[in-house]
C-alpha positions in Angstrom: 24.9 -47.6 -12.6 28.7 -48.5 -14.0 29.5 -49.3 -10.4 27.3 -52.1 -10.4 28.3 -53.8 -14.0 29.4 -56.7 -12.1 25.8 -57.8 -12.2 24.3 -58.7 -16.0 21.0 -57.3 -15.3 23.3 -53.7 -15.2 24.8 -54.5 -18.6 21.7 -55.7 -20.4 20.0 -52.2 -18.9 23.1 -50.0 -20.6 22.5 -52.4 -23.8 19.6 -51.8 -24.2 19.6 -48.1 -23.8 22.0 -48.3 -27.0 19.9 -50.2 -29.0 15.9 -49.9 -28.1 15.4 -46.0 -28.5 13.8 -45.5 -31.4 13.2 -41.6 -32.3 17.2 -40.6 -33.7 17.1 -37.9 -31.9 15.9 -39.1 -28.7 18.8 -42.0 -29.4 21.0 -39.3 -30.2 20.3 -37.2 -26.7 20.6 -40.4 -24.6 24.0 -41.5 -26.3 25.6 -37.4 -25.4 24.0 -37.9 -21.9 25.9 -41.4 -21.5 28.7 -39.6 -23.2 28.3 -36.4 -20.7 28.6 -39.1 -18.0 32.2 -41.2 -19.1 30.4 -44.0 -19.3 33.3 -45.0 -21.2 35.9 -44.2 -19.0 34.0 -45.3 -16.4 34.1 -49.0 -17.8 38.0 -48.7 -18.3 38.4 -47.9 -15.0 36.8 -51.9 -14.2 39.0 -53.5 -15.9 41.7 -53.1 -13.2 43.3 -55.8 -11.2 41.5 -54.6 -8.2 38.3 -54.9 -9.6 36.3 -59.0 -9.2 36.5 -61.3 -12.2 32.7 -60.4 -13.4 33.0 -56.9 -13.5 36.2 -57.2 -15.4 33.9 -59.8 -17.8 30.7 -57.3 -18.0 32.8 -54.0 -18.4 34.9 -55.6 -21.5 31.6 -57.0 -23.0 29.8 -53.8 -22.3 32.7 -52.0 -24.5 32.8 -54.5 -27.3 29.2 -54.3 -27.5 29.1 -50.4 -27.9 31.5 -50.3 -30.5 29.8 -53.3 -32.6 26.5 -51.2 -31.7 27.6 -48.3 -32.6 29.3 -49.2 -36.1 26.5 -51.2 -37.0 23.6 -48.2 -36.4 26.8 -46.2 -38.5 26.1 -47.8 -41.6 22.4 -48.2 -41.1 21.7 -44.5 -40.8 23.4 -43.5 -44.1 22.3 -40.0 -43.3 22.9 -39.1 -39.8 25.5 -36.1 -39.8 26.4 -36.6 -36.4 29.1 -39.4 -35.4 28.0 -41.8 -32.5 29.7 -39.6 -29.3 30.6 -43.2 -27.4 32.7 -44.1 -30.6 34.3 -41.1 -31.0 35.2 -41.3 -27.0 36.3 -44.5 -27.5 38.7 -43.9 -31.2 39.8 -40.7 -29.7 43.9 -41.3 -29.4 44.4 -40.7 -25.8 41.7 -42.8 -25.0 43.3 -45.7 -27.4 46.3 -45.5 -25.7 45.6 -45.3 -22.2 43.4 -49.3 -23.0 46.5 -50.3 -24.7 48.6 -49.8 -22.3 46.3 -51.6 -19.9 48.0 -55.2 -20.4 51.5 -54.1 -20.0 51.0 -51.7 -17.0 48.8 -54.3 -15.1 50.9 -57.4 -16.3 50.5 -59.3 -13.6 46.9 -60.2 -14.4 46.0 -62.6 -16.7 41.9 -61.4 -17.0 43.0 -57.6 -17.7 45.7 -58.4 -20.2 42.8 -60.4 -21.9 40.2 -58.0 -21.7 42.9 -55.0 -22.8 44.0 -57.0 -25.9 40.3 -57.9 -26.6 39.3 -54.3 -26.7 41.7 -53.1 -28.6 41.2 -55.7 -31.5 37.4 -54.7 -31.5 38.1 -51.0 -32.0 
């Protein structure tokens, strides 16, 4: 499915897996599955140089999205015990540091510096 997050229909279908489940726990199962899955990592990995403009686009709205998602449904659910498992991926340190270094190792291109920086300020 990430391979294809150039198209919007793509990101609008991972959206709305995030945000039209209903049952917590069923939410909770389909967030570990996307988890289980790097969805994450796997969105990282299109904001490279060698990746097209859209993708770049979809992949750092698709991130920024999650982690606005996923803080909001935080402080809506006072009492869920469990943390959202995309969030954690994505506030782990190593993961942090391998988007922040995105704009200086790929300097060269203007869209992935962007999209780096503009991650990095959401989280």
């Amino acid at each position: 499915m990430i391979k294809h997050i150039g198209t919007s229909a793509i990101m609008d279908l991972l959206l709305r897996m995030l945000t039209c489940i209903e049952p917590q726990q069923l939410r909770h199962d389909v967030l570990n599955w996307l988890n289980e899955e790097k969805v994450i990592q796997r969105l990282v990995d299109m904001v490279q140089p060698s990746q097209d403009e859209d993708r770049h686009s979809n992949a750092s709205q698709s991130l920024c999205e999650i982690i606005r998602l996923s803080r909001d449904q935080m402080f809506q659910v006072q009492g869920c015990s469990e943390p959202d498992p995309l969030l954690a991926t994505l506030e782990k340190y190593a993961f942090c540091s391998s988007i922040g270094t995105l704009p200086f190792v790929f300097y060269t291109a203007k869209l992935v510096c962007f999209v780096g920086v503009f991650v990095v300020l959401e989280l």
